[in-house]
Each structure stands twice: as structure tokens, then as C-alpha cells.
N, C-alpha and C positions, 0 to 999 in steps of 0.2 A: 644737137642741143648742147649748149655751153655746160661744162659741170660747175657746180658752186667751186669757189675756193675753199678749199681745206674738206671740201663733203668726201670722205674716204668710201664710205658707203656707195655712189651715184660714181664715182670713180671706177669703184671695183667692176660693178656692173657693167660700164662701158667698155671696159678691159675685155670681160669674158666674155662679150658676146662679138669681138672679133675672134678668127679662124686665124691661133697664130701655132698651128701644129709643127714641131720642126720637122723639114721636109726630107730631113735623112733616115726617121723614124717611120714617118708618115709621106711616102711620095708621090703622091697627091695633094700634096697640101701647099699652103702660100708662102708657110713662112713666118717670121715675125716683124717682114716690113712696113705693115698698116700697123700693126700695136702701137709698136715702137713712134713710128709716125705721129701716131693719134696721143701718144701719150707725152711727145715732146711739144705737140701744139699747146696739150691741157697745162703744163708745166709752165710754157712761156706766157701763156694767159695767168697763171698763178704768180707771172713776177719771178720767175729763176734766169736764169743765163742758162740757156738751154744748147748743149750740141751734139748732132746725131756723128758720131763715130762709127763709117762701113769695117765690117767685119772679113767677112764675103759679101759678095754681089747679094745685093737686095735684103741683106739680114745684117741690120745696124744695129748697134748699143746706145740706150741715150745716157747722156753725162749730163748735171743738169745743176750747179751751184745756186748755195743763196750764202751772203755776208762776200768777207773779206778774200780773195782769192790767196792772196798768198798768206793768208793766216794758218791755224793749223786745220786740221780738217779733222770730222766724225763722217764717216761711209753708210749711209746708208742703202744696202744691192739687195737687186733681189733679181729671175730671171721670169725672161717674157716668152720663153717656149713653153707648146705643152706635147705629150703626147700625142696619139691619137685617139680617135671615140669610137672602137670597132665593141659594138657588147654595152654598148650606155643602155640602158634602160630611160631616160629621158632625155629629151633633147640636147646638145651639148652646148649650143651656144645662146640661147633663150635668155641667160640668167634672170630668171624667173625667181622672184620670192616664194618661199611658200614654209609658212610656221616659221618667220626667223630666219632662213637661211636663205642662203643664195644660190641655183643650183647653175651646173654649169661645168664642163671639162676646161678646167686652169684655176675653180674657186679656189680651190683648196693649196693647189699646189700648182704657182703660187700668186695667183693677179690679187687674191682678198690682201696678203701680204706686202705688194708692191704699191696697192692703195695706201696702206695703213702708213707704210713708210713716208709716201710722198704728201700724204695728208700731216704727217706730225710735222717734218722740216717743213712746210709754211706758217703752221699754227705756232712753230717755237720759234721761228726766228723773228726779229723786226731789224728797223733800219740802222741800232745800236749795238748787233751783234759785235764782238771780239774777235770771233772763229766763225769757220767756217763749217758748212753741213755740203756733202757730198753726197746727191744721189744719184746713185747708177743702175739700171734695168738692160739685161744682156741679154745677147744671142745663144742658145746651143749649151745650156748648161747641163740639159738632159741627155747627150751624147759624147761630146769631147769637151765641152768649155770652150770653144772655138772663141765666144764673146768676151769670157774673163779674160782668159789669155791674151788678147789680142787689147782688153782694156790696160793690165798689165805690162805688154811690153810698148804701150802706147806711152807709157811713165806716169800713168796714174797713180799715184799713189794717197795715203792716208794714217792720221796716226793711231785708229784702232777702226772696226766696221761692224756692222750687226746687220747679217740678213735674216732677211724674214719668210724664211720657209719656215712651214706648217710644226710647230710645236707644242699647241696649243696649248698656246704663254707660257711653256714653261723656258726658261733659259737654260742654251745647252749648249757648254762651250768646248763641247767632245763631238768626235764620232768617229768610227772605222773609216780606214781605207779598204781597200781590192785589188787581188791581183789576179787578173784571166790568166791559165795558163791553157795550151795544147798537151794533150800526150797522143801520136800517135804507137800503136803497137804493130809489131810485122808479125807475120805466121808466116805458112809455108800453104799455098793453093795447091788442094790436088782433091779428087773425086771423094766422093763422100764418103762410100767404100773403102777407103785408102786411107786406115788408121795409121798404119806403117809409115807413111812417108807426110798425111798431112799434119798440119800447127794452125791450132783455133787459135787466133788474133781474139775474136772476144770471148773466148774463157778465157786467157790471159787474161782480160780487159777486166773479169772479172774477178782474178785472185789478187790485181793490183786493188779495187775497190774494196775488198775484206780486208789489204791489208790499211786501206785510208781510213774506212769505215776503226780501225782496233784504234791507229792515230786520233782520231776525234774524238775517240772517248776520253783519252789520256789529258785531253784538254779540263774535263771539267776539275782535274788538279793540278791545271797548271796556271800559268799568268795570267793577272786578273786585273781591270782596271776598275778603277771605282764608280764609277758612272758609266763604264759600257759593257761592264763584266769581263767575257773572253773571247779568242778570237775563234773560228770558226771556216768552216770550208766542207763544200758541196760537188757534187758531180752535175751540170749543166746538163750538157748533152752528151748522146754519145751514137757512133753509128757507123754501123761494118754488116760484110757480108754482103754475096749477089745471087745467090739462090739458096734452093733446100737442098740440093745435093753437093754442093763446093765448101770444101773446109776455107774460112773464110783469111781471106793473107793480108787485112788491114782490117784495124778497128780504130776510130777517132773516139778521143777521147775529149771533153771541153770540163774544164773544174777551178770553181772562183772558192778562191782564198779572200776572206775578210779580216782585214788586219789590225793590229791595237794599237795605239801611239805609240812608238817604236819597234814595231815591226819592220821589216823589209820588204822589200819584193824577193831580194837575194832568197833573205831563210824562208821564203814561202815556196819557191823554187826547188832549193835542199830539199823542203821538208817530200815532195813527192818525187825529187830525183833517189833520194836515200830508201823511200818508200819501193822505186820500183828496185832498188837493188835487194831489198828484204826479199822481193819474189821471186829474184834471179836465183839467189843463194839455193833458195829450195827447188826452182824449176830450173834447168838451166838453157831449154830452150826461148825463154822468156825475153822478149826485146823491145826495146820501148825507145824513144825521143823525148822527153820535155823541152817546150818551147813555152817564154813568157809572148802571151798575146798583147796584155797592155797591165797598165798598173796606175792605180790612184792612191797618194799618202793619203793618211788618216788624218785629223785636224784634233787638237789639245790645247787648250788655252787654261792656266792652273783658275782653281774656283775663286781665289781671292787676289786673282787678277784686277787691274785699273775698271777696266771696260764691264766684267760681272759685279762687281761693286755696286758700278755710276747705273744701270740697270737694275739693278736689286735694289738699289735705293729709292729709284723710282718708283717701283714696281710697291716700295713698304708706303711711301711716301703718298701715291695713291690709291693706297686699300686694295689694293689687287694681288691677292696669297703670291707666295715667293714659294717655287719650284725649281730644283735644280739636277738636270738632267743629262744621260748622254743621247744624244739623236741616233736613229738606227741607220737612216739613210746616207750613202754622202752627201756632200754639197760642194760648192764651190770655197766655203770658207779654209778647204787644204789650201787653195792655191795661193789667199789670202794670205795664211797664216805662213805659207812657204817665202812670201814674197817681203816678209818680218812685218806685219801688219794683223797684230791682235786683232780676231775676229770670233764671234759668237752670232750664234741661230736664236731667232725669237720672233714669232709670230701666233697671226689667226690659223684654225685649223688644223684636222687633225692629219699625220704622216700617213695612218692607215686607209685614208680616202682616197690618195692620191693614186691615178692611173688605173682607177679603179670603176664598176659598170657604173656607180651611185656613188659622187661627187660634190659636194658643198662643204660652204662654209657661213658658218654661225657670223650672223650680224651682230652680236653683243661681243664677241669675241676680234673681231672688225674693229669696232669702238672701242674696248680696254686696250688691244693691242695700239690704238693712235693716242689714246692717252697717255698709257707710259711712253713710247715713244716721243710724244709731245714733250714730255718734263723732261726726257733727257736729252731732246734739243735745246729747249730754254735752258738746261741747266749748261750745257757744254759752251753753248755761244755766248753766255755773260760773263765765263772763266777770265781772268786775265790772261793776259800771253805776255811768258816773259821774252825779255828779248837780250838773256845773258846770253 
């Protein structure tokens, strides 16, 4: 069934009741090459210049213009994967109304988002636009970013972007990064009996953890940002030993670091390599490895930035309360913002829903987020463009 043009609502639903799990998370799963499909047909029936850009085999990004192409551009992305539905308590791909909301694994985070988006740049642009509106719907942003990345060094670019994962409307032009790192620790194997000559790898594992666990506290008086507070870091997993009578001679260690706008990977690194020397100091059979597993910057764009303004003012502009936030989650707007393209999160929906057994998202929340969006298309595309 054709969606109307500009219905965000009738969009979103059609989004969420395709299966676009990504299949590195979920491997069973299709993919996000019907979405993306389905949502570049709905596009080009809406009048964009529509083109599907492959990622990987069968997992496309759609890029999808309206106005002027070589004028300046406004981004609006958002991604077309979603986890998987192991533990839903309803159906996952029904999107089913019920009291207002739309229920469904991806309402939330983020197909209600990628409607809202693609519903405003129709509804703001006409055939007098100045500039240009840029929509983009990716691959894999819930694993590597495989889609942004690959939009990126495709030479997409933009002069600022707002995705629309789940914030529920608040604008939020922060959020941490992360860094995985490994520790593994060595013992010495030998009979259980055999206090003499064995070395517990996980009680080491454990007096390195008392001494992360004293590190974490130290935080709550340390660097602070204002919108995301402080930074933070956990023990993931952990896992050693091959029986009950063998003093155990490896323990793995896995522990994510969440970082504050200018952080590193570097000093997240230090901070548990210096950690395992504290425990050496006092043990000295104590032996350990750090390895960085993988690392994501943080994203910061300042509050009285171009792009939080042009959005605040819409937001004042159509009666819709102005909040201003830091996101807990990453997103893709690091890569954005890495790539010198001011970018901020704002959408339907709440973060805390997302990948979670009960899932939706609020239909009034669907609608304000297309309205502000809408004024800040109409607003950006009647701008003049200078051409000094």
C-alpha cells in the first residue's frame, strides 16, 4: 500500500514491521536490505532523488536529496538496523497501535525517528528551495558503523546534521564515547594442593578489580562535563579456570571505559595499565596484558552552536518545551562530528526502550518531532546562499 506523502506516522509503521535485524548481531536475520529498499521506493514516490549506496553485499544505505544539489546541505540520518527480539513480550514486527503508541522492535530505536525525519524534508521543502536537505538511512550502526563509514568515505558530506535517535525531543548535542579493552592475567597451573608452587590468575583478577573498583570512585571528584556529568568504566566479562582442583593459570578479563569529550583511548588504557602496576607493587607475582579491543570517540558539539540554535528555535517557535541534554548512548554523530560536520541527536522516543523486551514509541511524540523538524527545513532551504 502506497504511504501518503509526508504521513510519518504510516511510514514508521511500515518501516517496523519489516525484519531488518543486523545479521552480525542477530544471525538469522535478513539484514537491512528490504528496509532500505522499501524506504528508497517510499522516497522516490515522495519526489527525492533517491540512491541506494551498497555497503556490504546486500546491506545498503539510502541517500535520498530534495532542492539544489550542489547547494549547501542540512543531514538528516538516522539508522535502519535493529537488534534482535530474543525476550519481546509482543510481537516484534506487528507495529501494532495500542493507546498511542506504536509497538514494535526498531519503534523506538530508531524507524519512529527516520519517519519523522523523512516526513519533515518533504513537508519543508518546495520547488523554491536555496539549499539543500540531505537524507541519509544507514547500515550497521548498531555494531561498527559499517553504513556511516562507508557513507563518509563515499564523500558525502554536509554543512551541519541531526539524527534522530530516540531523545525524546530533547536536543542533545553531547554524548560519551568507549573504549573495550582486554586484560588477560597469567598464574602459575598446578594441583590444588599445591599452594607452594600454584598462582590464582583469578584472585589476581580480583585484587586488579578492587583496585579499578577504588579508581571509580575517585571519579565522582573528578572531570565533569555538563551535560554528560563523568566518565565511567565497568568490568564486562570475565573468565578463567578449568576445574575445582587446578589453581587456575589464565583469567580474561573484558572492561568498557566510557569516555567524556576529550578523553582518549590512550589515557583509558593508562588508566588500567597503571592500575595493574598498583597491584604488582604490592603482589609481585601479579601479571597481566592490556590490550585495547576497539574504541569509539565521544561526540560534543558546544550548546550555542549554528545547528542547536536553528533547532531551539524551532522547537520555541512551535511551542514544543526546549530541553537540553547529554545522550547516554553513542551514536553515530562521533563519526559525524569527526568527519568536521556539526551534528546533534533529536528525535521520538525514549533511549531507555531501546533493545529492550517492551518497545514503542509514542505517536504524539512521532508528530512534534516532524514538526520541529519541518520548520527547520523550511527554515534552512529559504536561507540565502552566499556565493562569496
Amino acid at each position: 500500500m502506497p504511504i501518503p506523502r509526508g504521513d510519518a506516522v504510516a511510514l514508521a509503521r511500515a518501516l517496523i514491521q519489516i525484519d531488518s535485524r543486523n545479521p552480525t548481531l542477530a544471525p538469522d536475520s535478513p539484514g537491512e536490505g528490504e528496509c532500505a529498499r522499501t524506504l528508497a521506493s517510499i522516497l522516490d514516490d515522495w519526489g527525492f532523488s533517491v540512491q541506494l549506496m551498497e555497503t556490504v553485499p546486500g546491506r545498503p544505505n539510502v541517500v535520498a536529496r530534495m532542492g539544489p544539489h550542489d547547494a549547501p546541505a542540512l543531514m538528516l540520518n538516522g539508522h535502519l538496523d535493529i537488534v534482535g527480539v530474543e525476550g519481546m513480550v509482543h510481537e516484534p514486527f506487528s507495529a501494532q497501535v495500542r493507546g498511542k503508541r506504536i509497538y514494535g522492535r526498531g519503534s523506538t530505536d530508531m524507524k519512529g525517528g527516520v519517519a519523522a525525519m523523512c516526513a519533515a524534508a518533504v513537508k519543508g521543502t518546495d520547488a523554491d528551495s536555496t539549499r539543500q536537505i540531505l537524507v541519509t538511512a544507514v547500515a550497521d550502526e548498531e555494531y561498527e558503523s559499517l553504513g556511516m563509514r562507508a557513507l563518509l568515505a563515499g564523500g558525502i558530506r554536509a554543512d551541519a546534521a541531526i539524527i534522530t535517535e530516540p531523545t525524546r525531543l530533547a536536543i542533545c548535542p553531547a554524548h560519551r564515547g568507549f573504549v573495550w579493552m582486554d586484560v588477560v592475567l597469567t598464574g602459575r597451573a598446578a594441583h590444588g594442593s599445591r599452594y607452594d608452587i600454584g598462582v590464582d590468575a583469578i584472585t589476581h583478577a580480583g585484587l586488579l578489580l578492587a583496585q579499578l573498583e577504588k579508581l571509580e570512585r575517585t571519579r565522582e571528584s573528578g572531570p565533569r562535563h555538563q551535560l554528560l556529568g563523568r566518565g565511567s568504566l565497568h568490568a564486562s566479562k570475565i573468565q578463567g579456570g578449568v576445574g575445582m582442583s587446578t589453581y587456575p593459570e589464565t583469567c580474561n578479563l573484558a572492561i568498557e571505559r566510557r569516555t567524556l569529550p576529550g578523553e582518549s583511548a590512550e589515557k583509558a588504557l593508562k588508566e588500567i595499565k597503571d592500575a595493574c602496576a598498583a597491584v604488582r607493587a604490592k603482589h609481585p607475582q601479579f601479571a597481566a596484558s592490556v590490550t585495547l579491543s576497539t574504541a569509539q570517540l565521544p561526540s560534543d558539539v558546544p550548546v550555542d552552536s549554528p545547528i542547536v540554535k536553528r533547532l531551539r528555535g524551532a522547537l520555541e517557535r512551535e511551542g514544543i518545551p526546549v530541553r537540553i541534554e547529554g545522550l547516554s548512548a553513542w551514536t553515530d554523530a562521533a563519526l559525524l562530528n569527526e568527519a568536521g560536520i556539526p551534528t546533534i541527536c533529536f528525535g521520538p522516543g525514549d533511549i531507555a526502550l531501546a533493545h529492550s523486551a517492551e518497545e514503542f514509541v509514542s505517536i504524539e511524540e512521532i508528530d512534534l518531532a516532524t514538526r520541529a523538524l519541518t520548520r527547520v527545513v523550511r527554515e534552512w532551504c529559504v536561507e540565502p546562499v552566499s556565493h562569496s
